[in-house]
VOPAGU-2260 file (C-alpha; in pm, 1 decimal, decimal comma):
REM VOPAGU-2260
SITE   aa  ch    i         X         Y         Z
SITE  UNK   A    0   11497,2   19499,4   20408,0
SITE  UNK   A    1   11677,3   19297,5   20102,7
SITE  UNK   A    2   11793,8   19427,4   19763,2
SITE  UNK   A    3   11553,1   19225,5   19618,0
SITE  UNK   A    4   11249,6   19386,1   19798,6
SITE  UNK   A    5   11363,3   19781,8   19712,0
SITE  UNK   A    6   11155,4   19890,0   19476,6
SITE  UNK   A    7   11184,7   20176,8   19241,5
SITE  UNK   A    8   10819,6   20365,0   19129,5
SITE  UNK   A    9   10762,4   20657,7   18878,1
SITE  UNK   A   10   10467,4   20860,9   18919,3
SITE  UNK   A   11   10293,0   21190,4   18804,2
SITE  UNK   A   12   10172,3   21439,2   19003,7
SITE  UNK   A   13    9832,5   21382,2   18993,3
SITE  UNK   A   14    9502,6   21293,7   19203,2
SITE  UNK   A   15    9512,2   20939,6   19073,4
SITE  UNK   A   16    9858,1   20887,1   19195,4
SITE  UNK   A   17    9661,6   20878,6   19586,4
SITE  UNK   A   18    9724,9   20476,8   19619,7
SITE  UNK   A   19   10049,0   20449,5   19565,9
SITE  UNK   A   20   10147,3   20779,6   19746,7
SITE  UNK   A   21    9974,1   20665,8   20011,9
SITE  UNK   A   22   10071,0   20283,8   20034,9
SITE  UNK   A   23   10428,3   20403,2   20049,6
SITE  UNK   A   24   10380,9   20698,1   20295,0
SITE  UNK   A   25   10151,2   20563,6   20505,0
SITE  UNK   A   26   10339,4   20274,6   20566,0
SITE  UNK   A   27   10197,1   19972,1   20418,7
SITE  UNK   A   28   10450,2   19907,0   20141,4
SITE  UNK   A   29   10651,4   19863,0   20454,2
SITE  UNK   A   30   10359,7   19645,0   20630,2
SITE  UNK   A   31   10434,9   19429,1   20281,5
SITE  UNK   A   32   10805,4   19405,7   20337,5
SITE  UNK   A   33   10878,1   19632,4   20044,5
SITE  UNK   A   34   11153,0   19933,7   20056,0
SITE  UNK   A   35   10981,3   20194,4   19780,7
SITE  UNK   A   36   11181,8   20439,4   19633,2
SITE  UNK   A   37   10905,5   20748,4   19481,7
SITE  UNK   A   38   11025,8   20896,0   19205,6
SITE  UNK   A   39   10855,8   21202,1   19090,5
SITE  UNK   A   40   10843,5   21267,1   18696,6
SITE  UNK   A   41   10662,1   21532,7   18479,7
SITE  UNK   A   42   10574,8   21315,0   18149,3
SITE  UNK   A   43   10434,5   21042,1   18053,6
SITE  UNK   A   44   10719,9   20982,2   17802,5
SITE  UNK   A   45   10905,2   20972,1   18115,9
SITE  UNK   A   46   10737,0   20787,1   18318,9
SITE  UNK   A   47   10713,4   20514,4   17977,9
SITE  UNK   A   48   11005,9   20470,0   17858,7
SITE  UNK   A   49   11211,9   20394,8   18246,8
SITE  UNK   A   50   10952,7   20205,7   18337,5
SITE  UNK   A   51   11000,8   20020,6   17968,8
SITE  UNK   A   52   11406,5   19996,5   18001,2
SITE  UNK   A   53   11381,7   19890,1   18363,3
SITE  UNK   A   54   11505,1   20224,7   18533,9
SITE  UNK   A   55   11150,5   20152,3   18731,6
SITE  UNK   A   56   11070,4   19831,3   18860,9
SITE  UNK   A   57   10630,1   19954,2   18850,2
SITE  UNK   A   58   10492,0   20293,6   18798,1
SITE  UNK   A   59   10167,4   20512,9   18802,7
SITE  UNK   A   60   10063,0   20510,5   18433,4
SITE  UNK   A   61    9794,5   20616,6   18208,3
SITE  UNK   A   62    9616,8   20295,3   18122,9
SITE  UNK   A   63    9650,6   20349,2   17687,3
SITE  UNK   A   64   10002,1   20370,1   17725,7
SITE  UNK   A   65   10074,0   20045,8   17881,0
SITE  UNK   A   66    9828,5   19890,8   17644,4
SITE  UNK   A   67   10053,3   20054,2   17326,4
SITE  UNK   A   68   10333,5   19959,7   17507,8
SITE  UNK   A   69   10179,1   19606,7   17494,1
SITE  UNK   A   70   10120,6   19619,6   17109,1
SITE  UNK   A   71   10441,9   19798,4   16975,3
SITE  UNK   A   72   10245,8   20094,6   16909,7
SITE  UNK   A   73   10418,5   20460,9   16845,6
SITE  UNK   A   74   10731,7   20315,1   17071,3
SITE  UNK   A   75   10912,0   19992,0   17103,9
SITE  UNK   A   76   10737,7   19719,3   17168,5
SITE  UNK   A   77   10772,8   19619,9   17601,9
SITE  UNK   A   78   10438,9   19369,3   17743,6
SITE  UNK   A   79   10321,9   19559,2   18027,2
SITE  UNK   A   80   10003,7   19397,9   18317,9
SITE  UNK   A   81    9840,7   19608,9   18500,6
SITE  UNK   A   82    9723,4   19411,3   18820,3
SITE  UNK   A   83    9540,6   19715,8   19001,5
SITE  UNK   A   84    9374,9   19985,6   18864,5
SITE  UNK   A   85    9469,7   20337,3   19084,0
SITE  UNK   A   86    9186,9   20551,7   18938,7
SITE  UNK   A   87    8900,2   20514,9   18784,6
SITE  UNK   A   88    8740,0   20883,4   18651,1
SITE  UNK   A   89    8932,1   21159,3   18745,3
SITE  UNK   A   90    8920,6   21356,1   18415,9
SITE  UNK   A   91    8777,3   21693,5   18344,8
SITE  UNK   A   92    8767,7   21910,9   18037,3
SITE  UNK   A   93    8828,6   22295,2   18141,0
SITE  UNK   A   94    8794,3   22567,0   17860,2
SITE  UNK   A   95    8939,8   22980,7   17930,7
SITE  UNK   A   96    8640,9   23193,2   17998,5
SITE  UNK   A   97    8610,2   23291,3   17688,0
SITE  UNK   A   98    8525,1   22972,8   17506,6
SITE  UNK   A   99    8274,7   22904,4   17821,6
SITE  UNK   A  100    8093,4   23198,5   17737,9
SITE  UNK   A  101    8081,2   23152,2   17355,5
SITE  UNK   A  102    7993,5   22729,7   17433,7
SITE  UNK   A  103    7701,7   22885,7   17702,5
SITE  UNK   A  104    7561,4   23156,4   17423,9
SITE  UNK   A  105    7538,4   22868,1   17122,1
SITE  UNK   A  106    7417,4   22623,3   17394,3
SITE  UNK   A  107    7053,6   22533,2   17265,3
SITE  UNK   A  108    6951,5   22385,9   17639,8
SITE  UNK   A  109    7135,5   22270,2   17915,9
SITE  UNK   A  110    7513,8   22292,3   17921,2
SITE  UNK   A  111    7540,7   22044,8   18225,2
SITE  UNK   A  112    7460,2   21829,2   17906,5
SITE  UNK   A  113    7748,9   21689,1   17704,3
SITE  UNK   A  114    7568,8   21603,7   17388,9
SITE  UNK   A  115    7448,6   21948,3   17419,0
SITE  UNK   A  116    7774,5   22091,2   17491,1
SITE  UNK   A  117    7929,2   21960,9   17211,4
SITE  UNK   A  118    7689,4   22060,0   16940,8
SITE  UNK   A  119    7731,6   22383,9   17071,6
SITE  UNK   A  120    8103,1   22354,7   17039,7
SITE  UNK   A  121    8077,0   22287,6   16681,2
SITE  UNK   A  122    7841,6   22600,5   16604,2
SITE  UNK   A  123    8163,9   22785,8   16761,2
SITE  UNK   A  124    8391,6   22581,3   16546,5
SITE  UNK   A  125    8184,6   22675,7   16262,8
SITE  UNK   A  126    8158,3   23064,5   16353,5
SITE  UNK   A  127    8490,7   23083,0   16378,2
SITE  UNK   A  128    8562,9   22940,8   16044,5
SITE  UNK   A  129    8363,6   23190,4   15861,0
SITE  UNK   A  130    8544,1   23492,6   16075,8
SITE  UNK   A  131    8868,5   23340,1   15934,9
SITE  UNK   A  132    8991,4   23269,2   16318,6
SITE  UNK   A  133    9249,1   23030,8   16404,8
SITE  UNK   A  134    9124,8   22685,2   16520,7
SITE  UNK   A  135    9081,7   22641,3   16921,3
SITE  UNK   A  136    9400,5   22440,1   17024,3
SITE  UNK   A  137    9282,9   22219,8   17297,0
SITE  UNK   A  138    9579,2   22044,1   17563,8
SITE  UNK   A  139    9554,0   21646,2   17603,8
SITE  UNK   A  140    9892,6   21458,3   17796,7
SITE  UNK   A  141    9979,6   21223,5   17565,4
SITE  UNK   A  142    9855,6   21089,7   17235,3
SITE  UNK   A  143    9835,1   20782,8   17348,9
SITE  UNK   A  144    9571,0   20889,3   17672,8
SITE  UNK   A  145    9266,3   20895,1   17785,3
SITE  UNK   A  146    9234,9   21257,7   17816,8
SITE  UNK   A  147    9289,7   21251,6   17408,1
SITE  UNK   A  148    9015,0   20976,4   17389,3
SITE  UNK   A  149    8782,9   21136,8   17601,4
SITE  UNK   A  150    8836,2   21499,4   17394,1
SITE  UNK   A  151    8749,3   21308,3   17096,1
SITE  UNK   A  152    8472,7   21141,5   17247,9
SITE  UNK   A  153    8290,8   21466,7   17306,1
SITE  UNK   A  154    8374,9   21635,7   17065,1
SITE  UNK   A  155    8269,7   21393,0   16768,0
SITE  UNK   A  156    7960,5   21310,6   16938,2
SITE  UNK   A  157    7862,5   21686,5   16872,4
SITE  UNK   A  158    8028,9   21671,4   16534,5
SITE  UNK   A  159    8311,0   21810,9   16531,1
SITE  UNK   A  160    8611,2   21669,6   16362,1
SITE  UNK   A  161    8920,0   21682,2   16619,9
SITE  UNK   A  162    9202,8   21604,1   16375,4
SITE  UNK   A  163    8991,1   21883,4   16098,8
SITE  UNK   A  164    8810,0   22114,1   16288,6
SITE  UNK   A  165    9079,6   22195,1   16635,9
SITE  UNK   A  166    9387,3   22162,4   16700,6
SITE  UNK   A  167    9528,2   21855,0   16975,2
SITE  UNK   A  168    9827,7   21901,6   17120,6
SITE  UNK   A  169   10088,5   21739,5   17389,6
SITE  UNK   A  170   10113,4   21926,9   17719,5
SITE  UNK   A  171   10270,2   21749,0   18043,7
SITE  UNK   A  172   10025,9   21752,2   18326,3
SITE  UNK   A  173   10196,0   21991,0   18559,2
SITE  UNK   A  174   10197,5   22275,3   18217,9
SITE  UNK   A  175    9852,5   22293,0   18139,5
SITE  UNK   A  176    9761,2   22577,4   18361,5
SITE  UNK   A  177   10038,5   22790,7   18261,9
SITE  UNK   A  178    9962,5   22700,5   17884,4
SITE  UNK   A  179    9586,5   22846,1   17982,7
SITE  UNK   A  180    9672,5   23111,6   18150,0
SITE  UNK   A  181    9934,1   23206,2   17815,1
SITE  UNK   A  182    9640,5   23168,7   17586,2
SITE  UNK   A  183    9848,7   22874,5   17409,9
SITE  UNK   A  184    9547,3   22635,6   17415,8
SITE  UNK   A  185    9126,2   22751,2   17470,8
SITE  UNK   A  186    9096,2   22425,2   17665,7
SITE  UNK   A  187    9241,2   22126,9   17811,2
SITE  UNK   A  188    9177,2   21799,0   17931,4
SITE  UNK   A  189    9330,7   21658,9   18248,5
SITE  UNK   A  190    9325,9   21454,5   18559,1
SITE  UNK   A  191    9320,1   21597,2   18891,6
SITE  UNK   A  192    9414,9   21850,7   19059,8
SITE  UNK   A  193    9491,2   22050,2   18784,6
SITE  UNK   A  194    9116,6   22137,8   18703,2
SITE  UNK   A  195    9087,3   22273,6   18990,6
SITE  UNK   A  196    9403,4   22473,5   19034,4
SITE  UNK   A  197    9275,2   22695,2   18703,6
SITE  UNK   A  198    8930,1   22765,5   18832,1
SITE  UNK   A  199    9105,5   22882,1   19172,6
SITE  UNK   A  200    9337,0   23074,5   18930,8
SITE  UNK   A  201    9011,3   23245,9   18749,2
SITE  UNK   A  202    9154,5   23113,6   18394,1
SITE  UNK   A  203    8914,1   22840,4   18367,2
SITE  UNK   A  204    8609,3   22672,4   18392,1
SITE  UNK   A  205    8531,9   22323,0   18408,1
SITE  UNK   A  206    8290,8   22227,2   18148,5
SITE  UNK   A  207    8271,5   21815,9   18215,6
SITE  UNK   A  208    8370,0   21596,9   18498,0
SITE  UNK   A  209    8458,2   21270,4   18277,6
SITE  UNK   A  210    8271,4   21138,5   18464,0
SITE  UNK   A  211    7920,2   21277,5   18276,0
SITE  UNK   A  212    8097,6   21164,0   17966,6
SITE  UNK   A  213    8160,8   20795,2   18015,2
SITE  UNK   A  214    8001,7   20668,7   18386,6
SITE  UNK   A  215    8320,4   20456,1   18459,4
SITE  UNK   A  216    8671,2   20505,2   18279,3
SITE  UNK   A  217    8937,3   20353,3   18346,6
SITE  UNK   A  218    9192,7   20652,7   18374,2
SITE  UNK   A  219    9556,5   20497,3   18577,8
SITE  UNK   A  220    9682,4   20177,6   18634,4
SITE  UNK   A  221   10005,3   20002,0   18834,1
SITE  UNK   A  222   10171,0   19907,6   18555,9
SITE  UNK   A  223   10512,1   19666,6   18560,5
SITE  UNK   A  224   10645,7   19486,5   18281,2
SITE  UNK   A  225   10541,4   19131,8   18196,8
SITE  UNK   A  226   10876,8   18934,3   18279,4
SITE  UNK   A  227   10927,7   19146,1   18589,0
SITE  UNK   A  228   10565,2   19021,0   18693,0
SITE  UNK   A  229   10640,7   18653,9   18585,5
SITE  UNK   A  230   10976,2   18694,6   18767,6
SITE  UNK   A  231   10898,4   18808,4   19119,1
SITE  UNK   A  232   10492,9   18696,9   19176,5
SITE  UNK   A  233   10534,1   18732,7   19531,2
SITE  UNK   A  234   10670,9   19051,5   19535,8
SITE  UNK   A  235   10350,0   19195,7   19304,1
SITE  UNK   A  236   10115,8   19063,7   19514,2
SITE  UNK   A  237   10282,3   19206,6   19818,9
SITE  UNK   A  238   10280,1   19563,4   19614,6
SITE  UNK   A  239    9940,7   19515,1   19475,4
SITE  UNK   A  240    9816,3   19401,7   19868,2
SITE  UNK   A  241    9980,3   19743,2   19972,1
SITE  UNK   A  242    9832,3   19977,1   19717,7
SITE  UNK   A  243    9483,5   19781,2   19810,5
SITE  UNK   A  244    9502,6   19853,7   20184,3
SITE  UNK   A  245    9611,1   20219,8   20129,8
SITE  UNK   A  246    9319,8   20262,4   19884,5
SITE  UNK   A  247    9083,9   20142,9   20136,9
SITE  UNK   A  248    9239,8   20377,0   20399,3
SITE  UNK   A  249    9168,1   20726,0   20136,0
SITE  UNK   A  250    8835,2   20604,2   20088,6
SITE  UNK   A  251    8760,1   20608,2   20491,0
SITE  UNK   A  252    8624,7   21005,0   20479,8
SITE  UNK   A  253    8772,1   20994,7   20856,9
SITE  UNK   A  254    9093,4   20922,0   20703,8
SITE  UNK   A  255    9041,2   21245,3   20454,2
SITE  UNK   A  256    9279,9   21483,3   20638,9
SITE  UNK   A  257    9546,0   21295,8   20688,8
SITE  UNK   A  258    9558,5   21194,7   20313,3
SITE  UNK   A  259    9541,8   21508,5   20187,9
SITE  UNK   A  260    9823,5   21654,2   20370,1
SITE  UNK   A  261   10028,8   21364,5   20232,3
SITE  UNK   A  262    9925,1   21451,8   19917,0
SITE  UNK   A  263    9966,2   21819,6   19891,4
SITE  UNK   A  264   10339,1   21790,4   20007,8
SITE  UNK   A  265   10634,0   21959,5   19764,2
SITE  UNK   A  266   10757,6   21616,7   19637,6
SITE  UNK   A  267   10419,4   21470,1   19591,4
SITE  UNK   A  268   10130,7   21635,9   19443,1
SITE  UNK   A  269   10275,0   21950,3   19584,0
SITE  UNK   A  270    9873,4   22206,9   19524,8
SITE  UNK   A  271    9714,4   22303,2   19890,2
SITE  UNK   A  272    9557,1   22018,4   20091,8
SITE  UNK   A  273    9200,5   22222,3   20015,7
SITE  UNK   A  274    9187,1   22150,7   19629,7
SITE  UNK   A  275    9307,3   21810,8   19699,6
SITE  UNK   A  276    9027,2   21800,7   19944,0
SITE  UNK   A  277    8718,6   21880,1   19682,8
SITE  UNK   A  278    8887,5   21650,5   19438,6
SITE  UNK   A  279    8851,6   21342,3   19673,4
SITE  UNK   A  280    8507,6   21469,4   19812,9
SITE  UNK   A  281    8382,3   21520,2   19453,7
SITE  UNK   A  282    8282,9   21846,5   19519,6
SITE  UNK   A  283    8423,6   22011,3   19253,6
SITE  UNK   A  284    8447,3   22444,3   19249,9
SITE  UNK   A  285    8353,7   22476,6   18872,4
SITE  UNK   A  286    8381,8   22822,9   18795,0
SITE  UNK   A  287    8596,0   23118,7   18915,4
SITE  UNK   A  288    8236,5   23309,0   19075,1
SITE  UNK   A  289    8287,2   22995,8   19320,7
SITE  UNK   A  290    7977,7   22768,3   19095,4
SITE  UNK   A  291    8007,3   22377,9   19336,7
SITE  UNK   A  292    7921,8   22065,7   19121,0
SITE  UNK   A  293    7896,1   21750,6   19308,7
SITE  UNK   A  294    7982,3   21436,7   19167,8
SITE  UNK   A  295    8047,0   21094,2   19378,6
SITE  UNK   A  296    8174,4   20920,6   19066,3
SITE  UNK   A  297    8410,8   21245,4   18985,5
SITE  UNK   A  298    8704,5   20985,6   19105,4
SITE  UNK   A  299    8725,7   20630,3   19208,5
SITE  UNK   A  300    8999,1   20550,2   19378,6
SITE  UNK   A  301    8859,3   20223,4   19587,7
SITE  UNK   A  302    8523,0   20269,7   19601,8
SITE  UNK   A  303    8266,4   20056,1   19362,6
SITE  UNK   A  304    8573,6   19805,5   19286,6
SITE  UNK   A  305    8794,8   20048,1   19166,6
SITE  UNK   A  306    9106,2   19886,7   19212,5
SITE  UNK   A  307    9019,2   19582,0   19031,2
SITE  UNK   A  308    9110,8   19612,8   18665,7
SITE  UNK   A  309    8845,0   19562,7   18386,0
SITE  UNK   A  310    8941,2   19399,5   18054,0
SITE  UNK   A  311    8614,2   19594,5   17889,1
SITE  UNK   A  312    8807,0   19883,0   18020,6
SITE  UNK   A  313    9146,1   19755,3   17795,6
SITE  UNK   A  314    8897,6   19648,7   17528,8
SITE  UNK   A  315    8756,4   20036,0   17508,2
SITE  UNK   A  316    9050,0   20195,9   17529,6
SITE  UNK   A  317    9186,4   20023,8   17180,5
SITE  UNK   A  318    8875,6   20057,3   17058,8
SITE  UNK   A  319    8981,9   20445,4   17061,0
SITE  UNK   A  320    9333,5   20409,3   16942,1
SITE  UNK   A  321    9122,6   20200,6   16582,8
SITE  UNK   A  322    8890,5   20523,6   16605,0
SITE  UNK   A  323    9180,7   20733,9   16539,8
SITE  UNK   A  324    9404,1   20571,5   16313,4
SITE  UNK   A  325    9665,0   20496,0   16607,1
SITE  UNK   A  326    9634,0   20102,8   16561,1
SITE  UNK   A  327    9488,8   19830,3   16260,5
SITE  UNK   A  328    9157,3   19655,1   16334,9
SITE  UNK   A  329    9251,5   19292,2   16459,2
SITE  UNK   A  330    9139,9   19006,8   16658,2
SITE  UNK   A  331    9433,4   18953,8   16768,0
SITE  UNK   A  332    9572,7   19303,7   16889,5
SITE  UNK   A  333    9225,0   19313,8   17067,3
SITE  UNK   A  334    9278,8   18992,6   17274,9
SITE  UNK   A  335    9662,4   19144,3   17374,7
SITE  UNK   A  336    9466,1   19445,0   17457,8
SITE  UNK   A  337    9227,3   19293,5   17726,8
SITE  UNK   A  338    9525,7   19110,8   17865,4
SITE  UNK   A  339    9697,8   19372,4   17991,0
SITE  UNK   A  340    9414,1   19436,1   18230,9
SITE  UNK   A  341    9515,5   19140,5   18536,8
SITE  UNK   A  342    9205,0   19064,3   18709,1
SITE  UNK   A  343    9370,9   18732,6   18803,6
SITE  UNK   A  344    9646,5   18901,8   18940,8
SITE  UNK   A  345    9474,1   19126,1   19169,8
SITE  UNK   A  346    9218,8   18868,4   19309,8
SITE  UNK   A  347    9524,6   18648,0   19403,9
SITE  UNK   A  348    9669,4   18907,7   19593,5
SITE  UNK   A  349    9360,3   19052,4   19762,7
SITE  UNK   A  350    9103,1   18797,5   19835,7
SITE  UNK   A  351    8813,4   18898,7   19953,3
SITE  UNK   A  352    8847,6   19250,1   20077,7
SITE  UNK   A  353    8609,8   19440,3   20272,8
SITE  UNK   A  354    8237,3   19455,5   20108,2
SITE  UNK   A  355    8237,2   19837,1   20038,7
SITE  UNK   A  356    8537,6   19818,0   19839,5
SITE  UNK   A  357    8432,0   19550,0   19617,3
SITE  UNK   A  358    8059,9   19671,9   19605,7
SITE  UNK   A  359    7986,7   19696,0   19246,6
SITE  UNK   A  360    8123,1   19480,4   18962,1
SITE  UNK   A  361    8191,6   19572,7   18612,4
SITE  UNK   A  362    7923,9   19772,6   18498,0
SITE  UNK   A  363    8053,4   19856,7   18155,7
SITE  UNK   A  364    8114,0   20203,8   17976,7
SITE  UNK   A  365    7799,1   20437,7   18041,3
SITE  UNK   A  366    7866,1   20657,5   17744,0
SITE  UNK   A  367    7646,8   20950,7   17688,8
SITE  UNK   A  368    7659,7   20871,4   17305,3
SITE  UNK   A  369    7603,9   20571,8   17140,1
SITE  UNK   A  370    7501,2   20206,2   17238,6
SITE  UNK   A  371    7663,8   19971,7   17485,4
SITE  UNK   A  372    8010,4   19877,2   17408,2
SITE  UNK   A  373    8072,8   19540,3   17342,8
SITE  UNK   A  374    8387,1   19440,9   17432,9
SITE  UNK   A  375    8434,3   19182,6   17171,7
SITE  UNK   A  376    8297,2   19352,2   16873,3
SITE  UNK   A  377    8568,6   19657,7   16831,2
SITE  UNK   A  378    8408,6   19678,8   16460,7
SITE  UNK   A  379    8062,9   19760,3   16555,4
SITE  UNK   A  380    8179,3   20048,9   16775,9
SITE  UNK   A  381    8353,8   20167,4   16508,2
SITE  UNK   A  382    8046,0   20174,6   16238,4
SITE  UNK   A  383    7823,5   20355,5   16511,4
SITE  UNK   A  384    8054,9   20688,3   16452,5
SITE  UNK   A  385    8042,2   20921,8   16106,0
SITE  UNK   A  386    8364,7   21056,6   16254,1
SITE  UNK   A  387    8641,1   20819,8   16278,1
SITE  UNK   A  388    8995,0   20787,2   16084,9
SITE  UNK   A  389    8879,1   20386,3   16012,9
């Protein structure tokens, strides 16, 4: 193979990584003519700022941070597409034991509820208060993330302030376990496996599968700068053919074994095959007493059009950073929101693919608070929430 088709990828060890591992393990990266170099990194920092200074040529990213890449926001300003989307869903929150029980005993119905969840989360907020107890301190990856988004979600549905009432902090991926199991945070919201790998510990419980919080989020994209994209088209759509293919090979359950021993290897994912397994099943182990939730929305990584990136998706995911005070209400920064998102992109590259793959189009946010999103009005999502920082 030519210089010019060796290819240099960041990624984090997680579930939604499964695509890319895949397209380059399995061979059809190679297929594509491409030589892909993996390169395994622990933060998102990381993973941002080579990808922004052209150490990596693409990379496995959380989809807010190449959208604040995009506007300049909290970093230096680098345009960033993302022509396929590697994950849709994949989130969970997990709380200690503890905090389960006290969220289960304020719980005024069912807890497999969210909204019911997090009103009960804010009558332990507000106990807490009047004992004089710390705040819970909750783990998200990266302030610009979904995993922060979707905490806040939640939580502020229920009423509870997350910048007043918690504390939010930054914890790599890989760390949130330990940071459980330390009794550093009460809770944590991550992708897979990581969930998973604290129930199996007995530290944690999953409380929500994102998955019962919003119906379809967009959680990790294949992200490459915009002047690498405008400067080798070919090669994108030979990576973004690859990454399709491979995602339609995980999603063939006959295919399941072989996948998940390429995941769970040292310098991929590096948990056992099993937790892997129930992550890509959607048959989650919940609870340390061995409690099975089944979810086949708990991750996308194909199926239902997955791979296909949604400019509602970009359009929500600002929406957030305005929520919070991370970005300024503006047409404009809306618009270069949504066009990071490269539906164009990937339909060039893949065609018409096979009909289970491209099953179900956009079907917008499915929120369990609030009315539909509207992509186009940021400011009337805004005025439907008391809590907000704008």
């Amino acid at each position: 193979m030519s210089a010019d088709t060796r290819l240099r990828i960041g990624f984090i060890p997680l579930a939604d990584a499964t695509a890319l591992l895949v397209a380059v393990d399995k061979g059809f990266a190679a297929a594509e003519g491409l030589d892909v170099e993996l390169v395994r990194e622990v933060s998102w920092s990381n993973i941002r700022d080579k990808l922004n200074i052209g150490l990596f040529d693409a990379a496995h990213l959380i989809a807010p941070v190449a959208i604040a890449s995009s506007l300049g926001l909290g970093h230096i300003k680098v345009p960033i597409v993302a022509p396929f989307g590697l994950g849709v869903n994949g989130n969970a929150i997990t709380v200690s034991p503890a905090l389960y029980a006290a969220i289960s005993e304020a719980a005024d119905d069912d807890i497999l509820d969210p909204m019911v969840t997090a009103k009960a989360l804010a009558r332990v907020v507000a106990q807490r208060k009047a004992r004089g107890d710390d705040p819970l301190t909750f783990g998200m990856t990266f302030p610009f993330s979904t995993h922060n988004y979707h905490l806040r979600f939640w939580m502020a549905a229920g009423g509870v302030d997350p910048d007043e009432d918690v504390r939010l902090v930054v914890l790599p991926p890989p760390y949130m376990v330990e940071s459980l199991a330390n009794r550093h945070v009460d809770g944590f919201c991550v992708g897979a496996p990581w969930n998973s790998v604290a129930v199996d510990l007995g530290i944690g419980c999953i409380l929500h599968f994102v998955s019962e919080i919003l119906a379809r989020a967009a959680e990790k994209v294949l992200g490459v700068r915009s002047r690498w994209a405008e400067e080798h088209p070919d090669l994108l759509a030979s990576l973004v053919r690859a990454h399709a293919r491979a995602a339609a090979f995980v999603e063939d359950v006959a295919n399941r074994d072989e996948v998940t021993a390429i995941l769970a290897a040292p310098n991929r994912i590096g948990v056992e095959s099993e937790v892997i397994r129930r992550t890509l099943d959607g048959r989650m182990k919940v609870a340390p007493d061995g409690a099975v939730r089944v979810d086949d929305r708990y991750i996308l990584i194909g199926r239902k059009n997955a791979g296909r990136p949604e400019p509602l998706q970009a359009a929500w995911l600002y929406a957030q950073m305005v929520r919070w005070g991370q970005a300024p209400l503006s047409a404009e920064l809306l618009a270069t929101a949504k066009a990071v998102f490269r539906p164009d992109l990937y339909d060039a590259a893949v065609g018409t693919f096979t009909p289970d793959m491209a099953s179900e189009p956009a079907d917008g946010i499915g929120a369990f608070a609030g009315p539909a999103f509207d992509p186009d009005d940021t400011a009337a999502h805004l005025a439907t929430w008391k809590i907000r920082r704008r």
